[in-house]
N, C-alpha and C positions, 0 to 999 in steps of 0.2 A: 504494500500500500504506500504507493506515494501523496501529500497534499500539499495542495500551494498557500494555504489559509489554516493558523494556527487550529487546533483542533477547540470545538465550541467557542472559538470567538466570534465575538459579533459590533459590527461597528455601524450601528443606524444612520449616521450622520455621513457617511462616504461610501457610494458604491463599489463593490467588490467582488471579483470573481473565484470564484474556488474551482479548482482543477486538480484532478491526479488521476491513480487509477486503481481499482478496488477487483480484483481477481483477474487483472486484464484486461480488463476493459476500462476505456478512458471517456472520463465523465469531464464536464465542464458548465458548471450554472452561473448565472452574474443576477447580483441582487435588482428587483425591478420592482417598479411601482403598479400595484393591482386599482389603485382608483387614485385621486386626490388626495387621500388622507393615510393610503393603508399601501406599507412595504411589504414585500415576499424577500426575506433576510435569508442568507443560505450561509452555511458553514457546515464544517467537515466533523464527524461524527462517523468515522470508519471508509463512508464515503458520504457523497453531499444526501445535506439533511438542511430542511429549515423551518423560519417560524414566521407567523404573520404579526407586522407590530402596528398599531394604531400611532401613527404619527403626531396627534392632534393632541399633546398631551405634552408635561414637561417643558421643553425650552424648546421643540419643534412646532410647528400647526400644521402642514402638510409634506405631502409626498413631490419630489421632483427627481427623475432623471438618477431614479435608483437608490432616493437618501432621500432621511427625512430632515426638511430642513425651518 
């Protein structure tokens, strides 16, 4: 198993790709925005894994271009 993205990090605020390869087979996802407000975050968890984060919240308001800013 190779990963290009420390394992369960996650960095809301900067879009990021995670890449490697998990029994051979080579995977590659990049974090993207699902609506206006809401990120699809991906990180590496044996191979990519992610989470959905509500951006509208904290010191963000919305989704732009992969990060919640």
């Amino acid at each position: 198993m190779e990963l290009t993205k420390p394992t369960m990090q996650t960095l809301y605020t900067v879009q990021g790709t995670v890449s490697g390869t998990f029994g051979g087979v080579p995977f590659s996802d990049t974090d993207f925005c699902v609506d206006v407000v809401t990120l699809k975050e991906f990180y590496c968890f044996y191979k990519s894994a992610s989470v959905t984060v509500n951006c509208a919240g904290n010191q963000t308001t919305s989704c732009s271009n992969g990060a919640c800013v």
